[in-house]
C-alpha positions as CSV (number, residue, x, y, z in Angstrom):
1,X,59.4,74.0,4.9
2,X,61.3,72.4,2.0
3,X,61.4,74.2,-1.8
4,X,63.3,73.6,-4.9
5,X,66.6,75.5,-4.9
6,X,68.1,77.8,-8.0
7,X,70.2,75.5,-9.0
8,X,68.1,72.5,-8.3
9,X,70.7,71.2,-5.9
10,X,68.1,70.5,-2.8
11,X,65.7,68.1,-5.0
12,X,68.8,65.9,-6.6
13,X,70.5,65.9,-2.9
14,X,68.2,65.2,-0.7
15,X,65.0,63.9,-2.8
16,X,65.5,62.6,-6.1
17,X,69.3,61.7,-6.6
18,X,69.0,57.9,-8.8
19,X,65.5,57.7,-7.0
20,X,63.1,59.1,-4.3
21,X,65.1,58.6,-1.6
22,X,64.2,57.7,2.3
23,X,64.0,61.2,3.7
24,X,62.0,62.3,0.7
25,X,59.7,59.2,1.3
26,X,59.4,59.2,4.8
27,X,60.0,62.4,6.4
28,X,58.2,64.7,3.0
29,X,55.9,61.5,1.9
30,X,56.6,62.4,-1.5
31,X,54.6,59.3,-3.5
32,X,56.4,60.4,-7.3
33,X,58.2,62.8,-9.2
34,X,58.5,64.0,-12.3
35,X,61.5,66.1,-12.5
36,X,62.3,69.1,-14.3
37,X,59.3,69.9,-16.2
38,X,59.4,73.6,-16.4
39,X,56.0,74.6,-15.7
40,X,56.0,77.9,-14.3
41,X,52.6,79.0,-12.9
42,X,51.3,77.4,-9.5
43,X,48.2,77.7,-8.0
44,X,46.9,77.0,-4.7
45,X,44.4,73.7,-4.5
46,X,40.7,74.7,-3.3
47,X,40.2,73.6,0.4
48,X,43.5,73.0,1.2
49,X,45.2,74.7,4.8
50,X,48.1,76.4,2.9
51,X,47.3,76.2,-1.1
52,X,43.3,78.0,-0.7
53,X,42.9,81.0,-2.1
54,X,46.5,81.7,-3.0
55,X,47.4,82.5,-6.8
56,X,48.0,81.7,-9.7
57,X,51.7,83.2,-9.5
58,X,53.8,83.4,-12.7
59,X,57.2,81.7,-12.1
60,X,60.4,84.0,-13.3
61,X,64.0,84.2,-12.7
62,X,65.0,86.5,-10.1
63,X,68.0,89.5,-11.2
64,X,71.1,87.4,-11.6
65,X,70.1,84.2,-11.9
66,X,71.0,82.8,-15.0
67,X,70.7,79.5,-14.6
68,X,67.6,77.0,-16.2
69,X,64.3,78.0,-13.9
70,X,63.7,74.4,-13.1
71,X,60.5,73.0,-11.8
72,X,58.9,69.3,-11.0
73,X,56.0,67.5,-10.5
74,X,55.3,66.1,-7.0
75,X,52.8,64.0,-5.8
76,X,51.8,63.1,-2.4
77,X,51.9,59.3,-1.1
78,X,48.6,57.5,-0.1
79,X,49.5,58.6,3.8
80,X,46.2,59.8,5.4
81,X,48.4,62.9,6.7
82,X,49.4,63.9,3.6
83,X,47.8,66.9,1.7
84,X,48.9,69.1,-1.6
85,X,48.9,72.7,-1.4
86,X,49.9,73.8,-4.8
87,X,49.5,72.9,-8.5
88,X,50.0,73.9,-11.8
89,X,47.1,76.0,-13.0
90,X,45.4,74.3,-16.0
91,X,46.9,71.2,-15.4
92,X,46.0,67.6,-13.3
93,X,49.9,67.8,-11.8
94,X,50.5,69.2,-8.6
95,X,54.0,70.4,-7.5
96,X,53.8,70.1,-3.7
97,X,53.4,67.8,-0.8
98,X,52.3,68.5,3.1
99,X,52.4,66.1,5.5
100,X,51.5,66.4,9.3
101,X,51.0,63.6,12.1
102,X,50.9,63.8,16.1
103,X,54.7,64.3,15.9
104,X,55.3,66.8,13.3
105,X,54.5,68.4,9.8
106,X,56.5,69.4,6.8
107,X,55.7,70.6,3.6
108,X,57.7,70.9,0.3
109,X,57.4,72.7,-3.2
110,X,59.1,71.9,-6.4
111,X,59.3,75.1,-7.0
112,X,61.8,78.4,-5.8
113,X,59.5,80.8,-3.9
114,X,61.8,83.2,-4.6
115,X,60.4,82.9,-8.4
116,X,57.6,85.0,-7.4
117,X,58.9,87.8,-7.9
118,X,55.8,89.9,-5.9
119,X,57.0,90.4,-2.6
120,X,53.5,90.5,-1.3
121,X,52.7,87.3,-3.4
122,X,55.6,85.8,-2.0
123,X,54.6,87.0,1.3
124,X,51.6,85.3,1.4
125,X,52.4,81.8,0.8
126,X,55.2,81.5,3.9
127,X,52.3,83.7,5.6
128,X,49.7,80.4,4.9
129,X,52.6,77.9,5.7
130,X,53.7,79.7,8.9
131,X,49.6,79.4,10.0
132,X,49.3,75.8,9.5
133,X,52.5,74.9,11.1
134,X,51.0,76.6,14.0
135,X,53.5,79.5,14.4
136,X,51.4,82.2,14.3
137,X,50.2,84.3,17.4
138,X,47.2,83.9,19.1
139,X,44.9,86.8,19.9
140,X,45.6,88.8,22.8
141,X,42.9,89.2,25.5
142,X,42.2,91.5,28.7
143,X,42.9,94.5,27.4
144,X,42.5,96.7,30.4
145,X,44.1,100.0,32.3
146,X,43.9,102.0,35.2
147,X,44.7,105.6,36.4
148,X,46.3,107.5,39.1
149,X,44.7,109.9,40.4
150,X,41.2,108.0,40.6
151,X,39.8,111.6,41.1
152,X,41.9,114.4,39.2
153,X,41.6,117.7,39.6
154,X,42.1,120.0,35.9
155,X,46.1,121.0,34.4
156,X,46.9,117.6,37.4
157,X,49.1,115.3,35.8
158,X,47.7,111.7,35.5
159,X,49.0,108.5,35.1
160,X,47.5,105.5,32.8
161,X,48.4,102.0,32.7
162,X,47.7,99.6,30.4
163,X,48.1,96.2,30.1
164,X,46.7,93.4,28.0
165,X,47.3,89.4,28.1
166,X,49.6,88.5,24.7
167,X,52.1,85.3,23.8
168,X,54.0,88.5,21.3
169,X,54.7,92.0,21.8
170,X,52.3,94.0,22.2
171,X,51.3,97.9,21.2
172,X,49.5,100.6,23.2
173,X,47.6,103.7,22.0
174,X,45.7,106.0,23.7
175,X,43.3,108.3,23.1
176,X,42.3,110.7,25.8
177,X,39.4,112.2,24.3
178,X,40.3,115.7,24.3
179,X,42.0,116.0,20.8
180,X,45.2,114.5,22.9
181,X,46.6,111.0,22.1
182,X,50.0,108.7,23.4
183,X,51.7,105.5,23.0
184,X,53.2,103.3,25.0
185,X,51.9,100.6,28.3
186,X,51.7,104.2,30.2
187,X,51.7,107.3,29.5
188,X,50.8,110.4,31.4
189,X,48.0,113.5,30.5
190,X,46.7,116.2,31.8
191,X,43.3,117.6,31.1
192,X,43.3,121.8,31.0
193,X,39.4,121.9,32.1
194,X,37.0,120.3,33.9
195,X,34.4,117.2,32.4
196,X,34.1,114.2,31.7
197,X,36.6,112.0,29.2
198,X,36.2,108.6,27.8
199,X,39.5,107.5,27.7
200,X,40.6,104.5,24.9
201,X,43.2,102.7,24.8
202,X,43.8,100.1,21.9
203,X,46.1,97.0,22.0
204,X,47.7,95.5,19.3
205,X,49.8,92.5,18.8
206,X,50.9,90.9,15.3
207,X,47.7,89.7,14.8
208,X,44.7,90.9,16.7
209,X,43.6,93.9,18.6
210,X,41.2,95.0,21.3
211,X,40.2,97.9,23.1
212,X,39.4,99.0,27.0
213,X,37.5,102.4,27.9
214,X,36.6,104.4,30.7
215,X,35.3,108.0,31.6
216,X,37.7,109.6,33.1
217,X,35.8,112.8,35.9
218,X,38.3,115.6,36.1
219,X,37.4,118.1,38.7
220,X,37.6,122.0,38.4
221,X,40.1,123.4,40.9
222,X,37.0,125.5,42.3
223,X,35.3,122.3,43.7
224,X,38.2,122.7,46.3
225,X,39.4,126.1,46.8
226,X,36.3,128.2,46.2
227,X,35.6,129.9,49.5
228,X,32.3,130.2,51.5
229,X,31.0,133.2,51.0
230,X,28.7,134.0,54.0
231,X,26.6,136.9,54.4
């Protein structure tokens, strides 16, 4: 991802210096510019991957910056990859370009991100741009565990062991259905009477979560030791 800089170095170096150059034509597929218009409130275009549903953000200068907040209009070229994410609200000009083919995507805004000065705002958009460049994590899956002893008697230590299929970290918590809970792909409980407990554990990654549960029968120590008792 490509944005206007403070001080406005990245568009005249790389984009705009005497004319749109190569890289911004062919690698951005930026069709015009207008630069330096000073508009300072973009908004996300319906239906597009990154721009839907995101804004309108009010443009200000971060603390310390005391240079000109510049901003430009950007449109796209005719390429049938190329999309625009953002405009400026209550206006026909858009300040953005995305492009994506088999090869790659990019996307650029004539605008500092850092301008929104909302952390969660700010947040969102490299949230949206992240997703449609495809680097967000899948779901995980097979959330599962097992436990040792299969058949534990009460105040007998048992093991659990969980697992769950994820391309990220993942997160376990456990609930052992007796008021008790733990953390972590095992973790060890012992139950104090005799019953039955249905045992959950929950998975998380960064961007799902699932759950696996079953009943675990702990046995009363009598069951074993009581004697016969013959007359």
């Amino acid at each position: 991802m490509f944005q206007k800089t403070y001080d406005d170095s990245l568009s005249y170096e790389y984009l705009y210096e005497r004319d749109l150059t190569t890289f911004g034509q062919n690698y951005l597929h930026i069709g015009s510019y207008t630069d330096d218009v000073s508009l300072t409130n973009p908004t996300g275009v319906t239906g597009d991957p990154i721009g839907d549903g995101l804004g309108p953000y009010s443009l200000t200068k971060p603390t310390g910056w005391t240079a000109t907040l510049w901003t430009d209009n950007v449109n796209k070229d005719a390429s049938a990859g190329a999309g625009t994410p953002f405009k400026w609200d209550g206006t026909g000009n858009t300040n953005s370009v995305r492009y994506e083919n088999a090869t790659f995507k990019t996307a650029f805004i004539a605008w500092p991100l850092e301008a929104i000065s909302n952390v969660t705002s700010r947040a969102a958009v490299l949230d949206s741009v992240i997703n449609w460049f495809g680097c967000a994590c899948a779901p995980l899956s097979s959330v599962d565990f097992t436990f040792d002893p299969a058949a534990p008697l009460e105040d007998e230590t048992i093991t659990f062991s969980g697992s769950a299929v994820s391309e990220t970290p993942v997160t376990y918590a456990w609930n052992f259905a007796d008021g008790s809970t733990g953390a972590g792909p095992t973790a060890t409980h012992a139950y104090t009477a005799s019953g039955s407990f249905d045992v959950v554990l929950t998975a998380s990654n960064a961007c799902s979560s699932g759950t696996a549960a079953h009943t675990v029968a702990v046995r009363s120590i009598y069951d074993i030791f009581l004697p016969v008792i013959v007359k």
